[in-house]
MARMI-289000 format. One record per residue (C-alpha): residue in one letter; x, y, z; residue number from 1. Coordinates in steps of 0.2 Angstrom, whole numbers, padded with zeros to 4 digits. Layout:
<rs>
   residu       x       y       z   num
        A       X       Y       Z   NUM
...
</rs>
This chain:
<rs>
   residu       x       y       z   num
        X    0308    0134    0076     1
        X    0305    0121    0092     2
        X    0325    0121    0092     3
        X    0328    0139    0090     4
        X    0315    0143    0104     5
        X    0324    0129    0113     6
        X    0343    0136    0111     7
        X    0335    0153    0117     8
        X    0326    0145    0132     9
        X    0343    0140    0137    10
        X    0353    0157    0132    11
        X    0343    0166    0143    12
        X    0345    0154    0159    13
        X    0363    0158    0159    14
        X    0374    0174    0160    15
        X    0377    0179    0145    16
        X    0396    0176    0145    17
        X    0394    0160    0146    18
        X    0388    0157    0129    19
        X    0402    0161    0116    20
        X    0399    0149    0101    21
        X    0386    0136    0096    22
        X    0389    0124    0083    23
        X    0376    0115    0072    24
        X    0374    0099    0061    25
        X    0370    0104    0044    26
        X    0351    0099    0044    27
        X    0337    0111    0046    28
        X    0337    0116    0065    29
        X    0352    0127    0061    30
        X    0342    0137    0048    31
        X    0339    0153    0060    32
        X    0357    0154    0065    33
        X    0360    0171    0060    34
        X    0345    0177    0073    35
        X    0355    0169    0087    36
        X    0371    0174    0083    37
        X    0365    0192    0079    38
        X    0353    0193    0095    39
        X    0365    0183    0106    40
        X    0383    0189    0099    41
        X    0388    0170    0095    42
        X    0400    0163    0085    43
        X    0391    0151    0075    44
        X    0399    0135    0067    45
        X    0392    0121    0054    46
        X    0401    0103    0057    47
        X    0405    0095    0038    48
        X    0396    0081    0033    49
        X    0399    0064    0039    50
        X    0414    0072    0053    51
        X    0408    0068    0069    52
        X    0422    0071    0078    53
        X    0418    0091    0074    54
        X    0404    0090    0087    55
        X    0414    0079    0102    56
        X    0405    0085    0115    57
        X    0390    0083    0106    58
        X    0394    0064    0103    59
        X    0401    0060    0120    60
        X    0384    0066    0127    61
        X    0375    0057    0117    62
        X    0384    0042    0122    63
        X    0379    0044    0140    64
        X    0362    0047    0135    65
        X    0360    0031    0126    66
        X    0366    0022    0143    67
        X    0350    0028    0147    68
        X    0339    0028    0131    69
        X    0344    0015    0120    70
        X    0346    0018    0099    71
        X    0331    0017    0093    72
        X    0319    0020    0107    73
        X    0304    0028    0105    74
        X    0307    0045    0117    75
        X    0288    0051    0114    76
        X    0283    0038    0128    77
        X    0296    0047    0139    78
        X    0288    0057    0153    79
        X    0295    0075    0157    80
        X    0299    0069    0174    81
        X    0307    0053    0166    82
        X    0318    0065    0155    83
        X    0323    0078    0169    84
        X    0328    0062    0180    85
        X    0341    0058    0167    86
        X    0344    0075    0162    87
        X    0350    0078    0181    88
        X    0359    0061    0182    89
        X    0370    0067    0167    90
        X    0373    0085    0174    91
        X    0377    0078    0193    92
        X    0390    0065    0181    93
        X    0406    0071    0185    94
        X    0417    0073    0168    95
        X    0435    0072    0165    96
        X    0433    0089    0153    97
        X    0428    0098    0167    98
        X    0442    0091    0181    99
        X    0430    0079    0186   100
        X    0418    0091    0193   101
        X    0399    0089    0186   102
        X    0389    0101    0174   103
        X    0381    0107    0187   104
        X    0395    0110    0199   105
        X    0405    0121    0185   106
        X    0388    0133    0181   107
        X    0383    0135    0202   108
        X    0403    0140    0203   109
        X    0404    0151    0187   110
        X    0388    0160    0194   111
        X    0385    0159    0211   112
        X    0371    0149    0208   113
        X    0366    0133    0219   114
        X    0357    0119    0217   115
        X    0350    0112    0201   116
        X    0349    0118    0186   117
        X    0334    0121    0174   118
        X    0337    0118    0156   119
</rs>
């Protein structure tokens, strides 16, 4: 529920248009899906098991997070404000996907937005 509540925190910081599909492991915070696809008109995807390569963005992310938090870390000591400095080091990160603009440089363009993000 804390990730369904999460992904619809997120849907609803955003224009709608920008959220066409979301894609899922196959463990149990996917197990609502069919509420976000059916309140959200999403396309919702499951990776198969044991194919990361399903979810590259998801694994290319997670690698920049580990720059930050190693495997294995215990994130419960993490502060909110130690978790938004890292979340807005990886969004002002330009990436090669996105023509090497950052995260947050693509959403202020797409909606007129400045500044930040909140997630």
């Amino acid at each position: 529920m804390e990730t369904e509540e999460a992904i619809r925190d997120s849907i609803i910081s955003l224009p709608q248009y920008l959220w066409q599909s979301i894609t899922f492991d196959n463990g149990t915070e996917g197990a609502n899906h069919h509420r976000l696809k059916k309140d959200y008109w999403l396309r919702t995807y499951f990776c198969d098991a044991y194919k990361a390569w399903q979810k590259g963005g998801v694994e290319n992310l997670n690698g920049l997070i580990r720059q930050y938090i190693p495997k294995g870390s215990d994130i419960s000591k993490l502060t909110e404000d130690e978790i938004y400095a890292i979340q807005e080091k990886l969004n002002n990160r330009p990436r090669k996907s996105l023509n090497y603009l950052t995260p947050n440089q693509v959403i202020a363009q797409e909606t007129g937005l400045g500044g930040a993000i909140e997630t």
